[in-house]
ZAMARGU-4260 file (C-alpha; in steps of 0.2 Angstrom, whole numbers, plus 5000, padded with zeros to 4 digits):
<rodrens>
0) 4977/4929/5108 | 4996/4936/5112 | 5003/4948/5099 | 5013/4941/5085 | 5031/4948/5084
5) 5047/4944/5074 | 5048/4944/5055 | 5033/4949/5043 | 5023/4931/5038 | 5023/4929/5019
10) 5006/4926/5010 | 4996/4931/4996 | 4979/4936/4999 | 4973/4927/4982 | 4979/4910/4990
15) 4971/4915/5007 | 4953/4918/4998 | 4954/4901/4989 | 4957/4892/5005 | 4946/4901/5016
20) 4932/4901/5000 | 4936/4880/4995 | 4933/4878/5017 | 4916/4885/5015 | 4910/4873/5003
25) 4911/4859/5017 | 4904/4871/5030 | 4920/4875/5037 | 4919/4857/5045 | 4934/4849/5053
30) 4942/4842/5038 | 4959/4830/5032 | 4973/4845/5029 | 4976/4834/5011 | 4957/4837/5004
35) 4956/4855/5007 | 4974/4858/4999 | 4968/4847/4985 | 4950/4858/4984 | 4961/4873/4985
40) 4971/4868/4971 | 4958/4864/4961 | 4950/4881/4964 | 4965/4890/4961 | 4968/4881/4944
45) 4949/4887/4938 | 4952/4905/4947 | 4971/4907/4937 | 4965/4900/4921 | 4951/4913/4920
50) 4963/4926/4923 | 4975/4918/4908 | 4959/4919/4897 | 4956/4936/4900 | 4975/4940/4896
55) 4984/4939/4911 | 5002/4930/4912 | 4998/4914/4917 | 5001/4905/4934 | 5004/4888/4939
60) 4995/4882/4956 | 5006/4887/4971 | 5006/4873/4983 | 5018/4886/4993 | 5005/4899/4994
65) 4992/4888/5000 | 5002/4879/5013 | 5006/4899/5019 | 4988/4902/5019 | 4986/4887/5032
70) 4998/4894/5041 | 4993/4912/5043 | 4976/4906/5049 | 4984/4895/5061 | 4993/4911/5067
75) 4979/4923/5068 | 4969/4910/5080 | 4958/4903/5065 | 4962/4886/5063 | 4969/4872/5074
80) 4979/4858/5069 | 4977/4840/5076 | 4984/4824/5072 | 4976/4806/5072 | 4978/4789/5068
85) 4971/4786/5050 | 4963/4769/5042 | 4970/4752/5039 | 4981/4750/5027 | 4972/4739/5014
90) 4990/4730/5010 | 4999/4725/5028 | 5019/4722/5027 | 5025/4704/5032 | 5022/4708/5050
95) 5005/4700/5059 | 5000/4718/5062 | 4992/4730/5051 | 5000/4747/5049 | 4989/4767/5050
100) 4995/4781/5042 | 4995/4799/5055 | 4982/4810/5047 | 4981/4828/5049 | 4965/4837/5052
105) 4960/4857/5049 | 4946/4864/5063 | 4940/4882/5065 | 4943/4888/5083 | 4927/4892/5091
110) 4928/4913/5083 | 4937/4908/5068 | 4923/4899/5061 | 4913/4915/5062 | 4927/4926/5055
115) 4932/4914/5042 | 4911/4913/5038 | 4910/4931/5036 | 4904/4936/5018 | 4918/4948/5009
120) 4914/4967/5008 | 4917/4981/4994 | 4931/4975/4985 | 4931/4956/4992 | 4939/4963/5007
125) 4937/4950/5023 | 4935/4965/5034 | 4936/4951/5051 | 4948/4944/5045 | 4961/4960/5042
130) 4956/4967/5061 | 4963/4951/5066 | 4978/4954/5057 | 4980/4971/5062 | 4976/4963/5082
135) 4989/4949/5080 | 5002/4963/5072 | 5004/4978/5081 | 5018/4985/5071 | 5005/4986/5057
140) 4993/4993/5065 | 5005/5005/5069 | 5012/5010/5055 | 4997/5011/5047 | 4992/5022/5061
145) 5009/5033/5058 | 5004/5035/5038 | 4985/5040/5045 | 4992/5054/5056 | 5007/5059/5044
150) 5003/5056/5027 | 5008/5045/5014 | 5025/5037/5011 | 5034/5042/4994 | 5049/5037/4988
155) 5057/5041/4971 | 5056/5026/4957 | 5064/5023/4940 | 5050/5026/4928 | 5054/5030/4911
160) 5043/5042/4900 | 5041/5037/4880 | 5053/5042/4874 | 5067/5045/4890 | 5087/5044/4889
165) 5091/5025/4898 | 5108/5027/4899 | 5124/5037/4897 | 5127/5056/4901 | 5108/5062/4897
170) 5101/5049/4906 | 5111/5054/4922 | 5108/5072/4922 | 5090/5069/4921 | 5089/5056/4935
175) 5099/5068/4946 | 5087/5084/4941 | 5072/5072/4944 | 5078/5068/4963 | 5080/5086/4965
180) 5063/5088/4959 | 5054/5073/4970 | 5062/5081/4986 | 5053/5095/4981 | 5037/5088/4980
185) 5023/5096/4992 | 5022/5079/4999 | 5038/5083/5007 | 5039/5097/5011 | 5042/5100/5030
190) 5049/5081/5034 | 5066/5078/5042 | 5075/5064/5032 | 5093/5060/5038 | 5108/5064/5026
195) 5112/5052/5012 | 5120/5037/5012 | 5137/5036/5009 | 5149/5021/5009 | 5169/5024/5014
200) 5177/5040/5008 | 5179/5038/4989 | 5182/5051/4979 | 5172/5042/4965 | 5156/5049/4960
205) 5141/5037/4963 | 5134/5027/4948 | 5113/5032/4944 | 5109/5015/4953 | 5116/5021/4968
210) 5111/5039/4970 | 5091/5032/4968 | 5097/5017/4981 | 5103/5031/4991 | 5090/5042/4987
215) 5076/5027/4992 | 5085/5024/5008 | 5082/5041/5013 | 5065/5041/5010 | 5060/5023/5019
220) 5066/5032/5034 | 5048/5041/5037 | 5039/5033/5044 | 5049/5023/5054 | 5036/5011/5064
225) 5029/4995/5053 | 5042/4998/5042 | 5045/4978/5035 | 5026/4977/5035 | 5025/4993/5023
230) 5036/4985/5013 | 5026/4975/5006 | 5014/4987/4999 | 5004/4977/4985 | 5001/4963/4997
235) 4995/4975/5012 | 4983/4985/4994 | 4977/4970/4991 | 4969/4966/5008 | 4961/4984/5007
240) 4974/4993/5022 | 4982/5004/5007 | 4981/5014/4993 | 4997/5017/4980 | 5000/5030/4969
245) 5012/5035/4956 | 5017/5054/4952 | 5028/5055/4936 | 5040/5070/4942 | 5052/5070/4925
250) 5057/5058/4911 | 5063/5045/4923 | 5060/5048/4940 | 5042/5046/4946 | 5037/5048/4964
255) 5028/5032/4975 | 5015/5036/4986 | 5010/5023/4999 | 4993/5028/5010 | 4983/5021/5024
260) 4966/5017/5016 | 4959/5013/5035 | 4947/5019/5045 | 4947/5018/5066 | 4930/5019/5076
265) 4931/5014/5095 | 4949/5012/5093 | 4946/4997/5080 | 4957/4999/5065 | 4949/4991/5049
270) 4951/4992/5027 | 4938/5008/5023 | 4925/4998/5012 | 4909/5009/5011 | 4898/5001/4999
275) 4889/5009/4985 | 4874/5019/4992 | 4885/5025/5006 | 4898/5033/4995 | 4891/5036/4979
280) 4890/5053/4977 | 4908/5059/4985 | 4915/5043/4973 | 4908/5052/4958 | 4914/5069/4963
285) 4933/5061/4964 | 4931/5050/4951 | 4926/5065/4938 | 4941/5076/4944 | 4955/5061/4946
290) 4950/5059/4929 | 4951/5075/4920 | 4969/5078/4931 | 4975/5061/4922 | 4965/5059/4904
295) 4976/5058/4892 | 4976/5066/4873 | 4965/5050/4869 | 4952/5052/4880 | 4959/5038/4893
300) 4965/5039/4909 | 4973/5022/4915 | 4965/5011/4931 | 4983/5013/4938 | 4981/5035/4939
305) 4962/5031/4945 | 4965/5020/4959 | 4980/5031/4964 | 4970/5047/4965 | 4954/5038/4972
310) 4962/5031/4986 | 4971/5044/4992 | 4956/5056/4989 | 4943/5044/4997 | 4955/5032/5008
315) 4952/5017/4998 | 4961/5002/4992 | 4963/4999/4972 | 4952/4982/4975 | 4938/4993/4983
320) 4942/5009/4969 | 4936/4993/4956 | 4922/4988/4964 | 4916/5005/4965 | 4921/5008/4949
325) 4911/4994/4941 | 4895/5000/4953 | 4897/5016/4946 | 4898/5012/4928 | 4881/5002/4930
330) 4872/5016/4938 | 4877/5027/4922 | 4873/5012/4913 | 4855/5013/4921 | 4854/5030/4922
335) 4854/5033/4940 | 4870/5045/4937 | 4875/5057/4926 | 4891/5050/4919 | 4893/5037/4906
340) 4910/5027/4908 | 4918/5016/4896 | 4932/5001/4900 | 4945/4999/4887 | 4960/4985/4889
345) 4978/4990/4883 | 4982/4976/4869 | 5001/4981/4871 | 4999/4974/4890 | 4993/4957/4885
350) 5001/4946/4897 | 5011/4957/4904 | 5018/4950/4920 | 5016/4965/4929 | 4997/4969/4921
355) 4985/4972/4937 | 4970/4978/4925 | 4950/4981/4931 | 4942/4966/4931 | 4923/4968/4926
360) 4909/4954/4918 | 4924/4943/4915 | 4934/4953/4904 | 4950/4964/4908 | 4953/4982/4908
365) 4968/4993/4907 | 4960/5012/4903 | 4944/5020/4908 | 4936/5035/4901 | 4922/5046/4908
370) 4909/5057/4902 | 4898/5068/4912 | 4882/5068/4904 | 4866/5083/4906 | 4854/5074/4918
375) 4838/5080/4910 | 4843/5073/4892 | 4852/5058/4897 | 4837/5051/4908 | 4828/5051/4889
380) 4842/5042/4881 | 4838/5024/4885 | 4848/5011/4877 | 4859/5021/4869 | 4875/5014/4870
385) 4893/5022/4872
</rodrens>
């Protein structure tokens, strides 16, 4: 099919799984556009209601979301869309002749059925799926491409430190020190940015919101192509073409990395999702360094730090880093590794809107600790729990 241009569809790849997941049910048969929305809801409702009981924030079923699920598949070549003449109405109007209703029916085309039938990879990831995405939206591909051959993208974001100035003189210095700070990060070191953004000829000196504005400007300027698309980073994470990251550089500026987690064989891009066996011992490598770099003095490092380090180590997306992390776990658990890891959740982050914790055996997880256990003694420590 053609490549797509124009503006950057708007979807989330949540709502895309429960519609593709709620088609599979029937077979992925042509079916009345109404009964898979309403499947789709109901599927959403059970999925979101798990999540609230975990303690998420919780969602109301997005009738949006699945209508721009339809329509993404209906754009990648997936789905076709007819139109027919429906039943009888049971109850005529005065005229002699009975009334139909238009009815609008969902079909895979002839390869979206087997795209759309494909079981999901590490990380749930639709592998099939993403390539035609990537097919369909060359400026993606691009700009992954770009962030594949020049390294990540950062830009400076506001993040406070416990205990940071918010507001007022000490606040300002410290944001302006930490700018300094992030364009000195080895990250960037060697780029060509252009010169600040400036706006007329005031004398005035620029408030903290527009110095980081400015400062963010100058940073979303490399790389240039599949800009709009790398905008929206969680959505693009979260269909396994990116890994994010976040480096705290001071009190209140912390640095936001935003890699390529792809791989490209015979010029095919697709979402890097090596399974278990084939990763397993580079995985535990990483994941013992990334987490004595960001342990804290309890012990914990958060999944956040972990999915940062890992993906940009091992070119992963944080919904793979979790499934790894889960395999991992039960191999310690087994003792087929030598580590022995733990999941904690953050009771302060209960409901937190912004809460993206590890989901593992139906229960939600903000921290992680790991411990590196001798081989020899702990293949003789069966069911002795952490």
């Amino acid at each position: 099919m053609p490549a797509a241009t124009g503006s950057v569809p708007s979807f989330d790849p949540r709502y895309l799984d429960f519609l593709i997941q709620s088609w599979q049910t029937v077979g992925l048969e042509s079916i009345e556009r109404q009964r898979l929305v309403v499947a789709t809801q109901t599927l959403a409702s059970a999925r979101l209601d798990e999540l609230a009981s975990m303690g998420m924030r919780y969602e109301e079923v997005s009738d949006k979301r699945i209508n721009e699920a339809i329509t993404l598949l209906k754009k990648l070549g997936l789905l076709k869309q007819s139109t027919s003449r429906g039943r009888k109405n049971s109850q005529p109007r005065q005229s002699s002749t009975p009334t139909t209703s238009p009815m609008t029916y969902l079909s895979p085309t002839s390869d979206g059925r087997m795209v759309l039938h494909e079981s999901p990879a590490t990380g749930g990831i639709r592998v099939g799926l993403v390539q035609r995405l990537l097919t369909t939206y060359p400026a993606l591909r691009d700009g992954l491409r770009t962030l594949q051959e020049e390294g990540p993208l950062v830009k400076p974001v506001r993040q406070l430190a416990f205990g940071a100035p918010s507001r007022g003189k000490a606040y300002t210095e410290a944001l302006v020190q930490g700018l300094q700070q992030f364009w000195a990060l080895p990250a960037l070191v060697g780029r060509r940015f252009p010169a600040p953004v400036t706006r007329g000829q005031s004398t005035r000196s620029p408030t903290p919101a527009q110095l980081l504005s400015s400062a963010q400007a100058q940073a979303r300027s490399f790389p240039t192509p599949g800009s709009k698309w790398l905008e929206k980073d969680v959505m693009l994470s979260e269909l396994g073409l990116l890994w994010i990251g976040i480096e705290q550089v001071n009190d209140v500026i912390a640095a936001h990395y935003t890699g390529a987690a792809v791989v490209t064989v015979n010029d095919t891009m697709s979402p890097h999702t090596p399974n278990w066996e084939d990763i397993r011992a580079p995985f535990v490598a990483e994941l013992l360094r990334a987490y004595q770099a960001h342990a804290d003095g309890t012990g914990a490092a958060s999944i956040a730090d972990l999915r940062g380090a890992l993906g940009q180590s091992l070119r992963l997306g944080p919904t793979v880093v979790d499934d790894l992390l889960c395999h991992a776990r039960e191999a310690g658990d087994r003792h087929e590794e030598s580590i022995r890891i733990h999941f904690e959740p953050d009771d302060d982050r209960i409901y937190a809107a912004d809460r993206s914790p590890l989901i593992w055996r139906g229960a939600a997880y903000d921290f992680v600790e790991v411990k590196r256990v001798d081989s020899a003694a702990y293949a003789m420590r069966s069911g002795v729990e952490y």
